[in-house]
C-alpha positions as CSV (number, residue, x, y, z in Angstrom):
1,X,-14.5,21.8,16.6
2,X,-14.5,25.6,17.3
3,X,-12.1,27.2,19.5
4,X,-8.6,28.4,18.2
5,X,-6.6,25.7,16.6
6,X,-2.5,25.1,16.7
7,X,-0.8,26.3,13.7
8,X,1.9,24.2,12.2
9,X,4.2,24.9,9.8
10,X,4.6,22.9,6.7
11,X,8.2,21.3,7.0
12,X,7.0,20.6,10.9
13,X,3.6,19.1,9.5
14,X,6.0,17.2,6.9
15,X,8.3,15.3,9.2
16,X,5.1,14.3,11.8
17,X,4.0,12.9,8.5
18,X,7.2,10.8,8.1
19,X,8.0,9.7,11.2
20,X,4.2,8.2,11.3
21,X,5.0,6.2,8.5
22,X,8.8,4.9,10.2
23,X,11.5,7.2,8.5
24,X,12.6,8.8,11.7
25,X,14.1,6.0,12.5
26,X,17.5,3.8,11.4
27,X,17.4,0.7,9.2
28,X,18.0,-1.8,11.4
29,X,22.0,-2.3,12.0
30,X,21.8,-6.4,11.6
31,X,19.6,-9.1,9.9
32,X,15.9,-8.0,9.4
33,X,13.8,-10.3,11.1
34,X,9.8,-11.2,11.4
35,X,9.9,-8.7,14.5
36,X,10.8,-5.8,12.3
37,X,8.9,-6.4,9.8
38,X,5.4,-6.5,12.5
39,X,6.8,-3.1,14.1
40,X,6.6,-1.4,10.6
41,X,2.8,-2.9,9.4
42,X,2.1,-1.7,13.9
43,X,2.7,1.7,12.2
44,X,1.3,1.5,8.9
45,X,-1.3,-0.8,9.0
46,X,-1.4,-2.2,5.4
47,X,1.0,-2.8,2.1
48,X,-1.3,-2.1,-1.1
49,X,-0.6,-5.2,-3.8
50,X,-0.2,-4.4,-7.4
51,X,0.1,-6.9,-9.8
52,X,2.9,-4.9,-11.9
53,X,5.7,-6.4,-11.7
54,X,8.4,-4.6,-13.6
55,X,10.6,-4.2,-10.9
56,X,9.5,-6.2,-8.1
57,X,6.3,-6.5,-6.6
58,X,4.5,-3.6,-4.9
59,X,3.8,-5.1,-1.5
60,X,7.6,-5.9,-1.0
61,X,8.8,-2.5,-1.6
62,X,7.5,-0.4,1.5
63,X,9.1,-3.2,4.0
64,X,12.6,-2.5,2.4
65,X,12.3,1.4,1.9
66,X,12.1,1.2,5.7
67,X,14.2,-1.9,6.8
68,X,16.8,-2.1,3.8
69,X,17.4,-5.5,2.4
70,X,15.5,-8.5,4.1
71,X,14.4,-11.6,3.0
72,X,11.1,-11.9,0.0
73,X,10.4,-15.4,2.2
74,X,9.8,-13.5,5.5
75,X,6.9,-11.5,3.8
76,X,5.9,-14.6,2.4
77,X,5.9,-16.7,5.3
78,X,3.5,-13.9,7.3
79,X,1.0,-13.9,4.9
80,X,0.8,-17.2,3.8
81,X,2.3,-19.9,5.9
82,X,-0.1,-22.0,7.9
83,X,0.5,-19.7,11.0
84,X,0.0,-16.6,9.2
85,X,0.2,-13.1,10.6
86,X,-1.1,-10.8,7.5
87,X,-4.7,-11.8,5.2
88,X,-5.7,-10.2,2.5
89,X,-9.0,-8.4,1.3
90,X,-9.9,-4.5,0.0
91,X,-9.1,-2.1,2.1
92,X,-6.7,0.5,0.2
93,X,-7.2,-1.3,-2.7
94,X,-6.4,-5.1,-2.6
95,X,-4.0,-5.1,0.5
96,X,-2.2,-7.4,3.0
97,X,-3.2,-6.4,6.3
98,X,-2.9,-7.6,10.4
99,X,-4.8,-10.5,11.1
100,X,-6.4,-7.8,13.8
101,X,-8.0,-5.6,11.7
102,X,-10.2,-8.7,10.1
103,X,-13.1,-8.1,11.9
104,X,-12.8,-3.8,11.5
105,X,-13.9,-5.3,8.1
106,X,-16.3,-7.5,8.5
107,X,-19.4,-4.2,7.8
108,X,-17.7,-3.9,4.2
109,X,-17.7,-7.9,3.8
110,X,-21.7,-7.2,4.7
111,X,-22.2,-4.4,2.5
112,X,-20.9,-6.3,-0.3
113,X,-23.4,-9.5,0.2
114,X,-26.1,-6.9,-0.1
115,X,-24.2,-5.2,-3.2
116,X,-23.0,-2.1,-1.1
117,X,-19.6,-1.0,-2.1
118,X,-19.8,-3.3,-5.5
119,X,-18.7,-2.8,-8.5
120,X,-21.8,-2.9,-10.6
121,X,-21.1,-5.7,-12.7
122,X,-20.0,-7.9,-9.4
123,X,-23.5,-7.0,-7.9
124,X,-25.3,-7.8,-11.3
125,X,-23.7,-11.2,-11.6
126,X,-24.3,-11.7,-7.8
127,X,-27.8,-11.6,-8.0
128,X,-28.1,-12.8,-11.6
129,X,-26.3,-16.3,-10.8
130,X,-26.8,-16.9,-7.2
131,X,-26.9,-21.2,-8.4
132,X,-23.3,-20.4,-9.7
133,X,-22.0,-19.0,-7.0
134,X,-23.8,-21.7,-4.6
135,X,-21.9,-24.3,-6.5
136,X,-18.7,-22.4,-6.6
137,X,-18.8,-22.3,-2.6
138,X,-19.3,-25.6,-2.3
139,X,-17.1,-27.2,-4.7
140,X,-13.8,-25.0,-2.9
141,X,-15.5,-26.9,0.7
142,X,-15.5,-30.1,-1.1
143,X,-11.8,-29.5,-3.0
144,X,-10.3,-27.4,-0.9
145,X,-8.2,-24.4,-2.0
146,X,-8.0,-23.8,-5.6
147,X,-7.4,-20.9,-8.1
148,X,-10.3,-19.8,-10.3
149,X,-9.4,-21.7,-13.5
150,X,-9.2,-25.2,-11.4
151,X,-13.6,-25.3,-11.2
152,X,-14.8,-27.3,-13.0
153,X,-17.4,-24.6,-14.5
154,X,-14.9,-21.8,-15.1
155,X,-16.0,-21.2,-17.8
156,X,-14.2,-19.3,-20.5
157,X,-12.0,-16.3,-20.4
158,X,-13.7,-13.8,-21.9
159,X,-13.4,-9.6,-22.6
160,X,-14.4,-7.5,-19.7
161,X,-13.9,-7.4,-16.1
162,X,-9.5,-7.5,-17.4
163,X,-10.5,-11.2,-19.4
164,X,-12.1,-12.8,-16.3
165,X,-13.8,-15.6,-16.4
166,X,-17.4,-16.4,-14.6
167,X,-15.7,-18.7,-12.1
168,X,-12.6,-15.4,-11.4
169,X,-15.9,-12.7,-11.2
170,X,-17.7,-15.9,-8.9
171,X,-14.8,-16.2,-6.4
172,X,-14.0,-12.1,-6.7
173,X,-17.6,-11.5,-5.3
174,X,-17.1,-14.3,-2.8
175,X,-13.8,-12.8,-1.7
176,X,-15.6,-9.1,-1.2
177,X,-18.5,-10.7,0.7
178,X,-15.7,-12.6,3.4
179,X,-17.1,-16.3,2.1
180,X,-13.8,-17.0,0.5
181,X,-10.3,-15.3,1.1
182,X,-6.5,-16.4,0.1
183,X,-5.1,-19.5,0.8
184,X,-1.9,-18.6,-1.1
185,X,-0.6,-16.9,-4.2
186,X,0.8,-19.4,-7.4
187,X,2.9,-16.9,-10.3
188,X,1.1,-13.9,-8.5
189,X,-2.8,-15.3,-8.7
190,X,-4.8,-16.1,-6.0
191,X,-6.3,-19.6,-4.9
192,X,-8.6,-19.3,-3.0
193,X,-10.2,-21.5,0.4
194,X,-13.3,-20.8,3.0
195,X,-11.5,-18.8,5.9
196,X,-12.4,-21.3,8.7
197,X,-9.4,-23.3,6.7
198,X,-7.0,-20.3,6.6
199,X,-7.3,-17.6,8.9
200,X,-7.4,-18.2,12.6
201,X,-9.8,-19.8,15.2
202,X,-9.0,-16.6,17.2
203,X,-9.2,-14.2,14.7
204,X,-13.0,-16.0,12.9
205,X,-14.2,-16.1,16.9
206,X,-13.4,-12.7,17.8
207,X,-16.8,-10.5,17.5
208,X,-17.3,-7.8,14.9
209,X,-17.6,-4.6,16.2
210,X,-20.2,-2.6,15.4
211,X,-20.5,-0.9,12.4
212,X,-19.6,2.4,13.6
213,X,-17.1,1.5,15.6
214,X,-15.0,-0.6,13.7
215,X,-14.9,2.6,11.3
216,X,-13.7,4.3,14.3
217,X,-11.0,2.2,14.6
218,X,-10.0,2.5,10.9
219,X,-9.8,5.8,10.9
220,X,-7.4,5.7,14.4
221,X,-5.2,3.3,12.3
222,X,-4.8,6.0,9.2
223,X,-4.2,8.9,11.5
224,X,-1.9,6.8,13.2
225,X,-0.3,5.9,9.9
226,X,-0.5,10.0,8.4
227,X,0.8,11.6,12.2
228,X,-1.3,14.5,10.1
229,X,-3.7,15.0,7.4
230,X,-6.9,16.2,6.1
231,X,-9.8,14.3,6.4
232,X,-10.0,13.3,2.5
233,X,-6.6,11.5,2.9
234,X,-7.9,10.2,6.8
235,X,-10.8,8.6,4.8
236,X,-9.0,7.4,1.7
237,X,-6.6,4.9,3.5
238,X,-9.4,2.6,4.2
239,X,-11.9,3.9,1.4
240,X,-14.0,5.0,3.7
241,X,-17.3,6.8,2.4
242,X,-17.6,10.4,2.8
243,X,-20.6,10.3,5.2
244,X,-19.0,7.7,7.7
245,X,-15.9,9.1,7.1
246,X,-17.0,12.5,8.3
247,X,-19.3,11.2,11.1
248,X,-16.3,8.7,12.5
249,X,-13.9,11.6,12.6
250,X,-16.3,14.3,14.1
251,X,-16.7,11.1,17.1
252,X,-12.9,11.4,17.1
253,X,-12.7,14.4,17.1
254,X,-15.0,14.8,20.0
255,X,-13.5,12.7,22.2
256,X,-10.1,13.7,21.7
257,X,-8.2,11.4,19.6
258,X,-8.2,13.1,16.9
259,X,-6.9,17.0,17.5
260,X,-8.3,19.5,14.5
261,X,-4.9,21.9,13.4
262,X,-4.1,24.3,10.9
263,X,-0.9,23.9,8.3
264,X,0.4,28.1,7.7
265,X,-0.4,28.3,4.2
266,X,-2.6,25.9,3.4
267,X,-6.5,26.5,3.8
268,X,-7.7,23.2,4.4
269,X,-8.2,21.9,8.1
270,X,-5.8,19.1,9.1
271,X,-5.8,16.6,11.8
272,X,-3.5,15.6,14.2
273,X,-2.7,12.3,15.9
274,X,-2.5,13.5,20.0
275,X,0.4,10.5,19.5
276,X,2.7,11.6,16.9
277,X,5.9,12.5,17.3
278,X,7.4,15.5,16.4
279,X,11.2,15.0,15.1
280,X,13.4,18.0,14.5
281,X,14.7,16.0,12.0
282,X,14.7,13.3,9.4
283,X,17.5,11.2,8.0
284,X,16.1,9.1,5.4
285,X,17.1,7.5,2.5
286,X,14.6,5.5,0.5
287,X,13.4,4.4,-2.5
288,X,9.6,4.4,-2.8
289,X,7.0,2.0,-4.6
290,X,4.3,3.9,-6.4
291,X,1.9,2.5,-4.1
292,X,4.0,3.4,-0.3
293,X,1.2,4.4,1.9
294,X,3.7,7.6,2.1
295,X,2.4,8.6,-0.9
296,X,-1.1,7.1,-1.4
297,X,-2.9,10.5,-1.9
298,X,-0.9,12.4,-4.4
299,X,-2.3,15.9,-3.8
300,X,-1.2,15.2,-0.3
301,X,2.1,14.5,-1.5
302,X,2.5,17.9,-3.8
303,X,1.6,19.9,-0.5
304,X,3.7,18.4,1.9
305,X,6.8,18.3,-0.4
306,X,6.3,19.9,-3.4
307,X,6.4,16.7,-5.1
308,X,3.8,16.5,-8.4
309,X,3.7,12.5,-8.8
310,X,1.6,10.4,-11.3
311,X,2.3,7.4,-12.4
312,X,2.5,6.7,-16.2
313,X,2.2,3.2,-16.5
314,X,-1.0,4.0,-18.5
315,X,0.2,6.5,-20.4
316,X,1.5,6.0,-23.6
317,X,5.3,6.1,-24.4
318,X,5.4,9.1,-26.2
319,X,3.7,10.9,-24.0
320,X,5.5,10.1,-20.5
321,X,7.2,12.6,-19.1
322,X,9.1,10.5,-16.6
323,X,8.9,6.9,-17.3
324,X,7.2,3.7,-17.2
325,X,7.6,2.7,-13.5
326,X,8.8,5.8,-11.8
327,X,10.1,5.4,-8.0
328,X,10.6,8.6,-5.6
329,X,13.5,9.1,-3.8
330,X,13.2,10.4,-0.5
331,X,16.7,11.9,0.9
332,X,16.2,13.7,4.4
333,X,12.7,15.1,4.9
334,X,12.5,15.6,0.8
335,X,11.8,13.7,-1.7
336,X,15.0,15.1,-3.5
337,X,14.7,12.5,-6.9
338,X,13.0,10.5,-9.3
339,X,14.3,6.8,-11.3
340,X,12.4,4.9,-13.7
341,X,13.4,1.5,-12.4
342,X,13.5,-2.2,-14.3
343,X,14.5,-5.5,-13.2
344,X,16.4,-7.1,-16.2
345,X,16.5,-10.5,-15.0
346,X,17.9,-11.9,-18.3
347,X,21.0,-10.1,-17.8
348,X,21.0,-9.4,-14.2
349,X,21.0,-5.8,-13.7
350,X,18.5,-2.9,-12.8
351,X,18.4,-0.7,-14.8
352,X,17.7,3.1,-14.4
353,X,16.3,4.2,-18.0
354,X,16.1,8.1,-16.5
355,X,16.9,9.9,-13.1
356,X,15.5,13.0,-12.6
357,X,16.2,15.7,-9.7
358,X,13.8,17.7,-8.0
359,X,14.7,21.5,-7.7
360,X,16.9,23.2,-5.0
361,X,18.5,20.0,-4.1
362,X,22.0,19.1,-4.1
363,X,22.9,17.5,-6.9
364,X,26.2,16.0,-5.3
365,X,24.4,14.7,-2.3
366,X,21.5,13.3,-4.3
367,X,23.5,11.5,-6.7
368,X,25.9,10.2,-4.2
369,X,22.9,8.9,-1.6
370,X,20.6,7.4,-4.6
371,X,23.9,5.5,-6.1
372,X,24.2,3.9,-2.5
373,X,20.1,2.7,-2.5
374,X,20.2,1.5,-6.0
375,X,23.3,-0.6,-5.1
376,X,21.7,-2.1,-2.1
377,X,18.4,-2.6,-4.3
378,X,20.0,-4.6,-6.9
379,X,21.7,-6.7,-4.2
380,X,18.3,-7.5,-2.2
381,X,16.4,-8.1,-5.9
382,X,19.8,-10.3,-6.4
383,X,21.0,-8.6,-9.6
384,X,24.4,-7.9,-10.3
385,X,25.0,-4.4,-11.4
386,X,23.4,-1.5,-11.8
387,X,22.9,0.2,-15.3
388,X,22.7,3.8,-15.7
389,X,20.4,5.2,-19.3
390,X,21.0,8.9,-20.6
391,X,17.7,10.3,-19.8
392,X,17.1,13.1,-16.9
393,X,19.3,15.9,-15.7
394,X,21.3,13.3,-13.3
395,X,22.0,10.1,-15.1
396,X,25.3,11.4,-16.5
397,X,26.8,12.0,-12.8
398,X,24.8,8.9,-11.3
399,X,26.4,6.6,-14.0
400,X,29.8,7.6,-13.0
401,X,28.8,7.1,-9.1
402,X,27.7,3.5,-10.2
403,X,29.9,2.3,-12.2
C-alpha cells in the first residue's frame, strides 16, 4: 500500500460516488421494465427493507429515485414470483438481493448455526430449544410455506425481541442459519418455506465459495456500488467484520482491484474502484429513502456533501428537528433539500409537513425541481395531489409551485 497515492478532489470524489450508485445517467425515456430494474440492483447490489411504512415502503424507493415511476408489481414479481430473480436474507440489514450473491453468503448462514454473528438472545434460544426448532423445521416440510403465527406451537406473543413470539424467534434463527428463507410477504410479514422449494435448482447447486473468498467478492460488489470510499463504509455494506474486512481489502488491494487514493482535505485513506467512471458532471434529480445505499453511512454522507442526516423516527416529536420521515433531495451532484414526506391514503394526497433547504443553493431551482419529483411521486404512489405544510424555509414558495 506504500508508494504515492492519486489525490482527488472532493466534488471529483463526490460524483464517482454517484455515478456508482446510477445517477449519471437519464431516467429511462419510456415504460420501466424488468430489464431496468436488473441494470440498477447490477450496480448496487441490494435494496435494504424497512418495515416503516409511512410513505411507502423502503425497498421500492431506490428503484424509483433512479428509474422514475414504474410499476410496485415489477419489484414484486422479481422477488417473489415462482421464477424469482431477488431473495432475501441479512446482508445490509434485512435486504433483497440477486439470486447470485446467495452463495457469497452461505459463511454467514454457517456462522449463525454455530451462533457467530447472532444476536444473543437468537443464540440462547438456539441452543436452549434445539426440540423446538427441530419441530418447527419439519412442520414448514410437512405444511409448506407459512408465516410464524400459522405453527401450531407459536406460542404467545410476548414482550422482547419487538413482541415476538417463540415460533417468529424459531423461524428468525432458521432464516439466519439458511434452513428457511421467504416464500413471500402477506401485509408486509414474512412466510416462510425450506429454500429447495423457493429459490433455484441453479442457484442451491452452485458451490459456496470459500470463506475468504466470497468476502472478497462482497467487498468488489460495495466498491463497485461506492466508485470510492473508506474502508469503514467498504465493510459496512455487507456488515462485514473489521478483521475480514481489513484482510479482504488488503487481498484487493494487492492484486489491484481495489486502488488506495487520497480525498484533498480529508485524512482518511479512500479506495478506489479501477472501474468507476469519472463524470464531469451530474444531472440528477431524486428523492431519496432513508435507507438508499447512497446514503447508508451517514458520516460518509456529511463528507462528500455536506449533508448532516439522521433520521428521527425515534426521536420524540418535540424534539425533531426535521421530521418524522425525512427524505433527501438530491438536485445535480448536491443534495440541495430536505421533505418530511406522508402518504395520506384516506384523502389521497402526499403530504409535505416541512421542506427544508440546504445552504448555498438556489432556492428558485430547488423549489422548482423538488415541485416536479413530488408531483411525479404522488402519481407513481397513485395519490392525487400534493399538499404543502408551513414548516421549513421553503414550503411557502414550494406550495405555490404545487398548487
Amino acid at each position: 500500500m506504500g508508494g504515492r497515492r492519486e489525490r482527488i478532489g472532493i466534488d471529483a470524489a463526490r460524483r464517482i460516488a454517484l455515478a456508482a450508485q446510477g445517477f449519471a445517467e437519464p431516467r429511462p425515456a419510456g415504460p420501466v421494465t424488468a430489464r431496468h430494474v436488473r441494470r440498477v440492483l447490477d450496480r448496487i447490489a441490494l435494496l435494504q427493507i424497512d418495515s416503516v411504512n409511512v410513505l411507502v415502503r423502503s425497498h421500492y424507493l431506490p428503484l424509483f429515485s433512479r428509474l422514475g415511476p414504474y410499476p410496485h408489481a415489477l419489484l414484486e414479481q422479481l422477488a417473489y414470483a415462482r421464477k424469482r430473480e431477488l431473495f432475501e436474507y441479512w446482508a445490509h440489514e434485512a435486504s433483497l438481493l440477486p439470486l447470485a450473491i446467495q452463495p457469497l453468503l452461505r459463511w454467514r448462514m454457517e456462522d449463525a448455526r454455530t451462533g457467530i454473528g447472532l444476536y444473543k438472545d437468537l443464540t440462547a434460544f438456539a441452543r436452549e430449544r434445539g426440540d423446538y426448532l427441530d419441530r418447527v423445521r419439519a412442520e414448514i416440510g410437512d405444511r409448506g410455506a407459512l408465516g410464524a403465527s400459522e405453527l401450531t406451537e407459536a406460542g404467545p406473543s410476548r414482550g422482547a425481541w419487538w413482541g415476538w413470539s417463540d415460533g417468529k424467534i424459531a423461524l428468525e434463527y432458521l432464516f439466519w442459519a439458511g434452513e428457511v428463507t421467504t416464500a413471500t410477504r402477506r401485509n408486509f410479514e414474512r412466510v416462510y418455506d425450506l429454500p429447495e422449494r423457493v429459490l433455484p435448482d441453479a442457484v442451491l447447486a452452485s458451490p459456496a465459495p470459500a470463506r475468504d473468498e466470497a468476502q472478497r467478492a462482497l467487498l468488489r460488489l460495495s466498491l463497485q456500488a461506492h466508485g470510492i470510499a473508506s474502508e469503514r463504509c467498504l465493510r459496512d455494506y455487507f456488515r462485514l467484520g473489521i478483521d475480514d474486512g481489513r484482510a479482504r481489502l488488503a487481498e484487493l488491494v494487492e492484486a489491484g482491484e481495489a486502488l488506495p487514493v487520497e480525498i484533498r482535505g480529508l485524512e482518511r485513506p479512500y479506495y478506489l474502484d479501477p472501474s468507476a467512471k469519472h463524470p464531469r458532471r451530474i444531472e440528477a434529480c431524486a428523492l431519496l429513502s432513508p435507507f438508499d445505499s447512497l446514503v447508508f453511512e451517514r458520516d460518509r454522507t456529511q463528507t462528500l456533501f455536506g449533508f448532516r442526516y439522521r433520521l428521527e423516527l425515534y426521536t420524540p416529536a418535540e424534539k425533531r428537528q426535521y421530521g418524522y420521515y425525512v427524505l433527501p433531495f438530491l438536485l445535480g451532484d448536491r443534495i440541495a433539500a430536505r421533505v418530511d414526506l406522508k402518504s395520506d391514503r384516506a384523502t389521497s394526497r402526499l403530504l409535505v409537513h416541512a421542506a427544508y433547504g440546504e445552504p448555498g443553493e438556489d432556492t428558485r431551482a430547488v423549489v422548482s425541481a423538488l415541485a416536479a419529483e413530488l408531483l411525479l411521486m404522488a402519481q407513481w404512489l397513485g395519490l392525487e395531489r400534493v399538499a404543502v405544510g408551513e414548516r421549513g424555509d421553503l414550503a411557502g414558495a414550494l406550495g405555490r409551485s404545487v398548487a
